[in-house]
DRENDO-1510 file (C-alpha; in Angstrom, 1 decimal, always signed):
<recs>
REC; n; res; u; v; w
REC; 1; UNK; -59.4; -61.9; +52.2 .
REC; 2; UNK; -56.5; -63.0; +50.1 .
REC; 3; UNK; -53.7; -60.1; +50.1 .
REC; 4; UNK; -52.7; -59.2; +46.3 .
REC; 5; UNK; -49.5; -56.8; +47.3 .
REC; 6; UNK; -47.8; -55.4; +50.4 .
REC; 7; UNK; -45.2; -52.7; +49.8 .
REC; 8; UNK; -44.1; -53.3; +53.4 .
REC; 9; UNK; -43.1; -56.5; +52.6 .
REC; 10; UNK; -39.9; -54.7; +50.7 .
REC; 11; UNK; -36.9; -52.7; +51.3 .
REC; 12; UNK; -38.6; -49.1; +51.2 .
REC; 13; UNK; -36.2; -48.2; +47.8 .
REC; 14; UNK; -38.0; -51.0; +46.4 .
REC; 15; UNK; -42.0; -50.4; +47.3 .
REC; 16; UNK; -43.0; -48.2; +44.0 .
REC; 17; UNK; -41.8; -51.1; +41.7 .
REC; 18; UNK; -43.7; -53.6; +44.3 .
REC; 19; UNK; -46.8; -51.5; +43.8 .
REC; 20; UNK; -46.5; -50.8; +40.1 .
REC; 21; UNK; -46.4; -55.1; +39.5 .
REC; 22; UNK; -49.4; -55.3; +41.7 .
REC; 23; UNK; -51.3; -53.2; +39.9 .
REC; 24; UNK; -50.8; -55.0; +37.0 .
REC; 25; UNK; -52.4; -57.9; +38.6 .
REC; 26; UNK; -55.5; -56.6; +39.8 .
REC; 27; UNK; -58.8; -57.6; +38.4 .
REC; 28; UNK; -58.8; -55.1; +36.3 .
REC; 29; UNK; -54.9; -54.0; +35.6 .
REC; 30; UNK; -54.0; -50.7; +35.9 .
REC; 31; UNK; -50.5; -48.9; +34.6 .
REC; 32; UNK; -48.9; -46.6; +37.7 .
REC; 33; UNK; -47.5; -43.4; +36.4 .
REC; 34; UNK; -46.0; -40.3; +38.2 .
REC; 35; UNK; -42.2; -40.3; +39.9 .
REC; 36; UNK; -42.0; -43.0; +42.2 .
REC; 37; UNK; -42.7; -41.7; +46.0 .
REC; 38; UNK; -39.9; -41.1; +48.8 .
REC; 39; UNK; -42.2; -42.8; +51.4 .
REC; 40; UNK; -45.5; -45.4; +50.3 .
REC; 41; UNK; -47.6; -47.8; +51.6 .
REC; 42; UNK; -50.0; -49.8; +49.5 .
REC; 43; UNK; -51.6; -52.7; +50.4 .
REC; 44; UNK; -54.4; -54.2; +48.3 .
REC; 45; UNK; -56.6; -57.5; +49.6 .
REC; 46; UNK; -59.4; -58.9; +47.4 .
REC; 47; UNK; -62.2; -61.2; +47.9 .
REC; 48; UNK; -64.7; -63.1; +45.6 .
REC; 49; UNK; -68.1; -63.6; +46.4 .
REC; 50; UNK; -70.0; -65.4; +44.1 .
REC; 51; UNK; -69.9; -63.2; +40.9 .
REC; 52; UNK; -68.6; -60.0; +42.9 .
REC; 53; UNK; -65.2; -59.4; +44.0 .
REC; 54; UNK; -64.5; -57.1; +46.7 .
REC; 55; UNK; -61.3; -55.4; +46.9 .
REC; 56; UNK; -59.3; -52.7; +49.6 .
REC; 57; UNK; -57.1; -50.5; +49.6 .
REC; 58; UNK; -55.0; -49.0; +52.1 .
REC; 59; UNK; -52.9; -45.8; +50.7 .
REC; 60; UNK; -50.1; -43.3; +52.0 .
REC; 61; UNK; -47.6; -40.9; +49.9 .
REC; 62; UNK; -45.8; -38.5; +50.1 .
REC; 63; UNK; -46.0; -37.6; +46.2 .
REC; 64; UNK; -48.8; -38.1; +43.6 .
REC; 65; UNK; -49.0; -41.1; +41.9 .
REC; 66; UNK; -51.6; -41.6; +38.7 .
REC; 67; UNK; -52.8; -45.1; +37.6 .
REC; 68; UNK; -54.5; -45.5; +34.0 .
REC; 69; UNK; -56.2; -48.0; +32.8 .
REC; 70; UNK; -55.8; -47.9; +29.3 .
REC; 71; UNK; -57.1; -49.2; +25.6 .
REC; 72; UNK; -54.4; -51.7; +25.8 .
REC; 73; UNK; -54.5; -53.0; +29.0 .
REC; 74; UNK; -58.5; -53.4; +28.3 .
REC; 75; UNK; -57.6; -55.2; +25.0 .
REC; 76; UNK; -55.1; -57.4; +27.2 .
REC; 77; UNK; -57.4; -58.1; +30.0 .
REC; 78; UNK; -61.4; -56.7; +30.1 .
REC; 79; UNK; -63.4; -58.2; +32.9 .
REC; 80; UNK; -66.7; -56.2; +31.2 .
REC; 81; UNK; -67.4; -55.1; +34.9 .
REC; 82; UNK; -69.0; -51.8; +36.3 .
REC; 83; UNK; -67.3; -50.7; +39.7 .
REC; 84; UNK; -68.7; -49.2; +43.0 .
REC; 85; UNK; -65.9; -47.8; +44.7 .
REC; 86; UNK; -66.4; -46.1; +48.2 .
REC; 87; UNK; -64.0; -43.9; +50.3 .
REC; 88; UNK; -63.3; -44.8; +53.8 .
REC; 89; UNK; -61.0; -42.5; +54.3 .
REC; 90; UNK; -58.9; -39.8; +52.3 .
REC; 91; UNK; -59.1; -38.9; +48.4 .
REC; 92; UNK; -59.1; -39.9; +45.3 .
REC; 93; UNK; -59.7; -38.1; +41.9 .
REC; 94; UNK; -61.5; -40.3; +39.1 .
REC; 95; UNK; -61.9; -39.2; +35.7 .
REC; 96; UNK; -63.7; -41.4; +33.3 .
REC; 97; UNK; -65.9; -40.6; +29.9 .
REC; 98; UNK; -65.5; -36.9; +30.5 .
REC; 99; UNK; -66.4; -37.0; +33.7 .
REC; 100; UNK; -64.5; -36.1; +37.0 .
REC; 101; UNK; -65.2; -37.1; +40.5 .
REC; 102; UNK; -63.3; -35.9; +43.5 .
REC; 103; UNK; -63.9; -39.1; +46.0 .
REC; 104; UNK; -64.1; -38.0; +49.6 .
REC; 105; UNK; -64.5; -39.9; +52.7 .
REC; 106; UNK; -67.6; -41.8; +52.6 .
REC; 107; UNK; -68.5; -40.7; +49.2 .
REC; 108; UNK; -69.5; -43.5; +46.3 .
REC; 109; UNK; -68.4; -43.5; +42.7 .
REC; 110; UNK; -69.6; -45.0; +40.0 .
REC; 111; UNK; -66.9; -46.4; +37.1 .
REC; 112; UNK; -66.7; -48.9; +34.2 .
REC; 113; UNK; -63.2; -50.9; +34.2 .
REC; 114; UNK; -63.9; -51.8; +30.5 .
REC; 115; UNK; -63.4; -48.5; +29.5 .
REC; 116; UNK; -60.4; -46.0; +30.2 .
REC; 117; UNK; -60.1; -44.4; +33.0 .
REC; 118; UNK; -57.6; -42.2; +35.3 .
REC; 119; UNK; -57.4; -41.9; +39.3 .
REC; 120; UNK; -55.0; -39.9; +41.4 .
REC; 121; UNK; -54.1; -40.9; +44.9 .
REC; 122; UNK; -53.5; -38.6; +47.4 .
REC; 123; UNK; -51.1; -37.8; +49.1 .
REC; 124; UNK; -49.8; -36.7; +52.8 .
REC; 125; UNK; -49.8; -38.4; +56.0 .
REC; 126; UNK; -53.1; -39.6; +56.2 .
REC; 127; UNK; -54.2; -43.4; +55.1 .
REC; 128; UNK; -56.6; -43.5; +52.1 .
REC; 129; UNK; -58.4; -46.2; +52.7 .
REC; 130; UNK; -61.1; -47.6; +49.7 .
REC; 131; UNK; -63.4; -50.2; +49.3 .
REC; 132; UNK; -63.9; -51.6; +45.5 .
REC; 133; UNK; -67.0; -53.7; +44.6 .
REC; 134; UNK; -66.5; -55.0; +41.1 .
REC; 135; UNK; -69.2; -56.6; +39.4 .
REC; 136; UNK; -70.2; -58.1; +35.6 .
REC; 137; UNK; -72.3; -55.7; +33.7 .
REC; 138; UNK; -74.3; -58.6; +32.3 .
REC; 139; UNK; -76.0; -58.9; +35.7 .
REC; 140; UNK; -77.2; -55.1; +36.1 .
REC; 141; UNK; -80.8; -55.7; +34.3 .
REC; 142; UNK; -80.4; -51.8; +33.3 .
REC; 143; UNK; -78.9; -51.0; +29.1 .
REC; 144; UNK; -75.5; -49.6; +29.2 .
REC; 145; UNK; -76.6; -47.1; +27.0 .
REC; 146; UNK; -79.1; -45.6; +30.6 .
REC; 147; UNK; -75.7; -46.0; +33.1 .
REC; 148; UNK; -73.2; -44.6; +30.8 .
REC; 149; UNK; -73.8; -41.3; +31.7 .
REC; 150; UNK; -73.6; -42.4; +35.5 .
REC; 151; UNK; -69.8; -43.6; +35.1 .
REC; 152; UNK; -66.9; -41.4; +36.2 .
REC; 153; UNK; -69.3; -39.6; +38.8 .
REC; 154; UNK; -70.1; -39.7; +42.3 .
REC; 155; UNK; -73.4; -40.6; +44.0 .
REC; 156; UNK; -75.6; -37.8; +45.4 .
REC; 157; UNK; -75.0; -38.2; +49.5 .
REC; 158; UNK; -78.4; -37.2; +49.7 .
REC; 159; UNK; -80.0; -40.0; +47.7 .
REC; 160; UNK; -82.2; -42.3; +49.6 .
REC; 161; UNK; -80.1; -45.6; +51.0 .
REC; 162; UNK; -76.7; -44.5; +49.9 .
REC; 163; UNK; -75.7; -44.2; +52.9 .
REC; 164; UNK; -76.8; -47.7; +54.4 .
REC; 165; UNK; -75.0; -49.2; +51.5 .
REC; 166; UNK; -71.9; -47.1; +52.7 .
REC; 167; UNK; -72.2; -48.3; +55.8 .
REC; 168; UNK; -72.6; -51.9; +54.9 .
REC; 169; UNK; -69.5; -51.9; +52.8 .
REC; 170; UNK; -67.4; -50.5; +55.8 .
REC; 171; UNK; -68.4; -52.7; +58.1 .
REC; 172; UNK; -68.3; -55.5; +55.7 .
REC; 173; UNK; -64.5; -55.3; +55.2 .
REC; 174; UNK; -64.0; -54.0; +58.8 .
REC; 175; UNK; -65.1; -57.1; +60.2 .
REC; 176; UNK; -63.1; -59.3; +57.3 .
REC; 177; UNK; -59.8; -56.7; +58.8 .
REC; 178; UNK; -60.7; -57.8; +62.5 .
REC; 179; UNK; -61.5; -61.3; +61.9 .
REC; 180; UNK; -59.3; -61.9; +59.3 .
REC; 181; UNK; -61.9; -63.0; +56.7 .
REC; 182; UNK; -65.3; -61.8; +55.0 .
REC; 183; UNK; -68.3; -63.6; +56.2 .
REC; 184; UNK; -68.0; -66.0; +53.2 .
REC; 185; UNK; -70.4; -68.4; +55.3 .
REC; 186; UNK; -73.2; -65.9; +54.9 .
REC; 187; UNK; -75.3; -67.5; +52.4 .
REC; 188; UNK; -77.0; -64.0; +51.7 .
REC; 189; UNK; -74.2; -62.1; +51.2 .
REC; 190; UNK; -73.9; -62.7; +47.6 .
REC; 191; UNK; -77.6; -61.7; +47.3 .
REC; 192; UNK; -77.4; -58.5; +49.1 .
REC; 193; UNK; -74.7; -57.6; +46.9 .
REC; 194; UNK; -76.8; -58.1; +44.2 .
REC; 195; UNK; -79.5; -56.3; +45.4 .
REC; 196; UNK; -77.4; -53.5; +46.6 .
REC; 197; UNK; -75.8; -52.5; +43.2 .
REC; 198; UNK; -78.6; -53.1; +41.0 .
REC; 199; UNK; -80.8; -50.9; +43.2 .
REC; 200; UNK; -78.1; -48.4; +43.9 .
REC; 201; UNK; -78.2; -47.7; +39.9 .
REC; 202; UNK; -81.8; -47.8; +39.8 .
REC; 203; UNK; -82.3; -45.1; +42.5 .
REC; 204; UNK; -79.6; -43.3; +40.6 .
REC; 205; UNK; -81.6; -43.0; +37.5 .
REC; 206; UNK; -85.0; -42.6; +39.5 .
REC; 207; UNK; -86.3; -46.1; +38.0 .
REC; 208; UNK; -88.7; -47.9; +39.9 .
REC; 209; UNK; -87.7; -51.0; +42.3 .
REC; 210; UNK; -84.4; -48.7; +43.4 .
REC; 211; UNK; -83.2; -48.9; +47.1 .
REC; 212; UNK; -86.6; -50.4; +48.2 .
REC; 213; UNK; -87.8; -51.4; +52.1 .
REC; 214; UNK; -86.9; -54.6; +51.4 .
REC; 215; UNK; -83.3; -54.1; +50.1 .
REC; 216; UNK; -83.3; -51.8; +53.2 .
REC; 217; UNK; -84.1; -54.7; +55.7 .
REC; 218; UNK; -81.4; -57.1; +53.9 .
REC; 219; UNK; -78.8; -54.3; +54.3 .
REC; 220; UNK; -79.7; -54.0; +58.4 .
REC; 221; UNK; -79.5; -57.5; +58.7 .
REC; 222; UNK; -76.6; -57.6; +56.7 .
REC; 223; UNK; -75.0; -55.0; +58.9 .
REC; 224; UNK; -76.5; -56.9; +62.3 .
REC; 225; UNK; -74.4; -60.1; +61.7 .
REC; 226; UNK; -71.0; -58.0; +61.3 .
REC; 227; UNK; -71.8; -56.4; +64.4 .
REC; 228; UNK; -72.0; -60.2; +65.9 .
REC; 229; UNK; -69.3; -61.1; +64.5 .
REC; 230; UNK; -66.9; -58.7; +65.6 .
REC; 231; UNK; -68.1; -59.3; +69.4 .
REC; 232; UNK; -68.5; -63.1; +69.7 .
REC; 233; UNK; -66.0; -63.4; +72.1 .
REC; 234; UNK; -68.1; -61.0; +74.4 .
REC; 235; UNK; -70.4; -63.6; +76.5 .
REC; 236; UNK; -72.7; -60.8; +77.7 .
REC; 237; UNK; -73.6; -60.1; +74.4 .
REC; 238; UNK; -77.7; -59.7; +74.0 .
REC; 239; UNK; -80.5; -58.6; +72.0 .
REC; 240; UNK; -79.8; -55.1; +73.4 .
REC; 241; UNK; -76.5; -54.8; +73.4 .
REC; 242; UNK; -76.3; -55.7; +69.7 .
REC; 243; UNK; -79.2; -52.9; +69.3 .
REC; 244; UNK; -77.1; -50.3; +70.7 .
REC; 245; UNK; -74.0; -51.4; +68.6 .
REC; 246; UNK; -76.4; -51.0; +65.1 .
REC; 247; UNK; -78.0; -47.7; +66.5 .
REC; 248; UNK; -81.5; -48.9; +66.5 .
REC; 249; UNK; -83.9; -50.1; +69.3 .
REC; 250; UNK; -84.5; -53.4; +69.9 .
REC; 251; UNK; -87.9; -53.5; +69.0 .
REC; 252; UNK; -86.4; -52.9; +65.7 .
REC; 253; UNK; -83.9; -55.3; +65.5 .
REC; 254; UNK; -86.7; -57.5; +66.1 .
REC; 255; UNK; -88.7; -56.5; +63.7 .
REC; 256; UNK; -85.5; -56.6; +61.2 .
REC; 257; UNK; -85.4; -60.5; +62.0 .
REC; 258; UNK; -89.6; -61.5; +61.4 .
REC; 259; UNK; -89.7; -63.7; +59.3 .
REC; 260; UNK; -85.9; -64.3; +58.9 .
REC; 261; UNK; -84.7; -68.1; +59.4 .
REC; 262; UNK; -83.2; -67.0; +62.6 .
REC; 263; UNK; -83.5; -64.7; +65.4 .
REC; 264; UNK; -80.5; -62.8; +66.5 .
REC; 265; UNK; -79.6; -64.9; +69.6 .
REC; 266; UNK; -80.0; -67.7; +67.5 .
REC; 267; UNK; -77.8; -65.8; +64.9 .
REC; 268; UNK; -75.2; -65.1; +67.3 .
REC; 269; UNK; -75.2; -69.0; +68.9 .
REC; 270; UNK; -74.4; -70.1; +65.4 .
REC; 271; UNK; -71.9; -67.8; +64.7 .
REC; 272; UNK; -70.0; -68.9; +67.4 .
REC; 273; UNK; -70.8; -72.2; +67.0 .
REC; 274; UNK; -68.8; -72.0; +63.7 .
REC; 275; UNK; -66.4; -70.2; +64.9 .
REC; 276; UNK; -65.5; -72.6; +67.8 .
REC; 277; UNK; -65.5; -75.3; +65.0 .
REC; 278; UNK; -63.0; -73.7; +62.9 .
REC; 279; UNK; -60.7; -73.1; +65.5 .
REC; 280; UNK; -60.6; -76.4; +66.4 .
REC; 281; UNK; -59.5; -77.3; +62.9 .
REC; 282; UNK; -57.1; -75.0; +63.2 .
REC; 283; UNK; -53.6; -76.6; +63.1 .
REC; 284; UNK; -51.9; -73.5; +64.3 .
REC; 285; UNK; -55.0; -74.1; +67.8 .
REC; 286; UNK; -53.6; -77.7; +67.8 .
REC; 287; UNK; -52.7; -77.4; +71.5 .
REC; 288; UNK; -54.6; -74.7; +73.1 .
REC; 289; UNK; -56.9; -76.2; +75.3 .
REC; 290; UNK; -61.0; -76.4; +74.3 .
REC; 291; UNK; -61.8; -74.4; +77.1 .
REC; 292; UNK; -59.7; -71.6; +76.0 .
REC; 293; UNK; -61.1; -71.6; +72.3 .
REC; 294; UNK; -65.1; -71.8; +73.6 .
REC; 295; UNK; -64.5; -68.8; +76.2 .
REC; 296; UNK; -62.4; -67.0; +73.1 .
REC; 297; UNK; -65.9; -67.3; +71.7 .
REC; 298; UNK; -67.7; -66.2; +74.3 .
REC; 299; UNK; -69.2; -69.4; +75.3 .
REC; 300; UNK; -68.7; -69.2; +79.5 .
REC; 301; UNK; -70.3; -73.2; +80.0 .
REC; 302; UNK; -68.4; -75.8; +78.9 .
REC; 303; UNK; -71.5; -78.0; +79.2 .
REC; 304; UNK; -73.7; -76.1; +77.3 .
REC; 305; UNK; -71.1; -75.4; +74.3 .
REC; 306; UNK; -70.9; -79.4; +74.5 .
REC; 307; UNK; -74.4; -79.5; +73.8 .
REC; 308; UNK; -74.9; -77.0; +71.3 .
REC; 309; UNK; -72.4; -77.8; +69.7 .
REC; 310; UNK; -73.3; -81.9; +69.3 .
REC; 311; UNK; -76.7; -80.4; +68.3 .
REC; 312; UNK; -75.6; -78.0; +65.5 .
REC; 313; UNK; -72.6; -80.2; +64.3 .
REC; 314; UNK; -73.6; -83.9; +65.4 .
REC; 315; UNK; -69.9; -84.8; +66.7 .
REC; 316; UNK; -68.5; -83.9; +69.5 .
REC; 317; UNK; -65.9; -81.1; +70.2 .
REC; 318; UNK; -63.0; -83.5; +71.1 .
REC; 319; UNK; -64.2; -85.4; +67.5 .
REC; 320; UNK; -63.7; -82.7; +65.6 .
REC; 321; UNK; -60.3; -82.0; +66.8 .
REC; 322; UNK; -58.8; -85.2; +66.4 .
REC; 323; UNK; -60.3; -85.7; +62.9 .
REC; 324; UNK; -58.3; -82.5; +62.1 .
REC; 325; UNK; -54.7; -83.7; +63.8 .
REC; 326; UNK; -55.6; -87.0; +61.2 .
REC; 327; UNK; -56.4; -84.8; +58.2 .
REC; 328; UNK; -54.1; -81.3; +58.9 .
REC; 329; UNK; -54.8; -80.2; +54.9 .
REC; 330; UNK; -58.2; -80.9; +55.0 .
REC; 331; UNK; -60.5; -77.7; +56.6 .
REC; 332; UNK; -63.7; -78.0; +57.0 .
REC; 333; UNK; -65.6; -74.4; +57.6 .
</recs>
């Protein structure tokens, strides 16, 4: 994930007017108001996935700070998105249309950045920490005039697959924290995304085709492959190991995977595969020893890696790495 602003990255007399000229930046600018705190932290990344962009959050004051989004920044910048946003941690009041939301921890709201809107952080010593999940209206295949009333308000915790969604989004962007990035190789994240949202509101408003088995299974898989990710290096790592990580049996997580292009120990030997292969176009690897990078990915045989790897990529290891010494600017993923 690309980081938009870093208030530690300033003297700490400087951080609210840091913030404030971050916000303006974001996808969808916001205006900071409220007397500028004694002690802040804010720290935004963002990430675009196909048409989605994912944004975080991290938050800490010791005084209450209000960001609008008004008519005139929506005159000077309007995206015509709808917004998921999701509590990890810590509170946040939303007003919107009328409507006012206390976000909690784990709780999901519902909010249009084309029209006004008001949030208060909070404040104390804990971290607020949110998740944002921006997307265009145009693809939601429900009227604006059926989600309006939805906007500025939370989503019941006790409708059905709200909180695999939840969970998904966590450990989406805890993995991108870990490993530095979001699974951007994933070629069904976008779609899960997609699927995710429009059902979300479709469940929401009781419509047919809402949060259905099949959304359910793309979510657990989706949710399966972060939970890979996050333990490549760990070359024990097994169909049941994996199950225990996800909560499930491993009957399950087999069943999750029928029908899939891959099972998940081929999931996992891919993943490291392409992990291996971008660390050996990593400049800042340059000299670290390919033994050292394959067992960092769990890989505990250099002769098998050597095949796999030939297999999957059709170079060699050693290739690989000098064609990146010859082209340094030139990462292939």
């Amino acid at each position: 994930m690309d980081l938009l602003y870093d208030t530690r990255t300033v003297h700490p007399l400087d951080r609210y007017d840091h913030y404030r000229a971050g916000a303006g930046t974001e996808l969808a600018p916001v205006a900071a108001q409220g007397r500028a705190p004694t002690r802040l932290l804010a720290v935004m990344s963002v990430a675009q996935i196909g048409d989605f962009e994912i944004e975080t959050l991290t938050w800490s004051a010791d005084s209450e700070v209000v960001a609008r989004r008004t008519e005139r920044l929506i005159r000077a910048c309007d995206p015509e998105c709808y917004r998921i946003l999701l509590s990890v941690s810590g509170e946040i009041r939303l007003e919107q249309a009328g409507n006012q939301a206390n976000v909690r921890a784990r709780d999901i709201a519902l909010y249009d950045v084309s029209r006004p809107f008001r949030s208060t952080h909070s404040t104390g010593p804990g971290l607020m920490r949110l998740v944002m999940l921006t997307f265009p209206r145009a693809l939601v295949p429900i009227t604006s005039a059926r989600v309006r009333p939805l906007i500025g308000t939370l989503i019941p915790r006790n409708m059905p697959g709200r909180s695999l969604i939840a969970q998904f989004l966590i450990g989406l962007t805890d993995t991108a924290e870990l490993t530095g990035d979001l699974d951007l190789a994933d070629p069904d994240l976008a779609p899960v995304l997609y699927e995710c949202t429009v059902g979300l509101l479709r469940q929401r408003l009781d419509q047919p085709h809402g949060i259905t088995p099949h959304i359910r299974q793309l979510l657990h898989r989706a949710r399966i492959r972060d939970i890979v990710r996050r333990d490549l290096g760990n070359p024990l790592l097994d169909p049941n190991g994996i199950a225990d990580a996800a909560n499930i049996s491993p009957r399950y997580l087999h069943q999750l995977f029928q029908g899939a292009e891959l099972t998940p120990m081929q999931l996992l030997k891919q993943l490291r595969l392409q992990e291996c292969n971008r660390s050996l176009q990593d400049p800042a690897l340059a000299t670290t020893p390919i033994k050292d990078i394959i067992t960092a990915h769990g890989y505990l045989r250099p002769d098998q890696f050597a095949r796999d790897f030939k297999q999957h990529f059709g170079v060699s290891a050693t290739q690989v790495r000098r064609l990146a010494g010859q082209h340094p600017t030139g990462h292939e993923g």
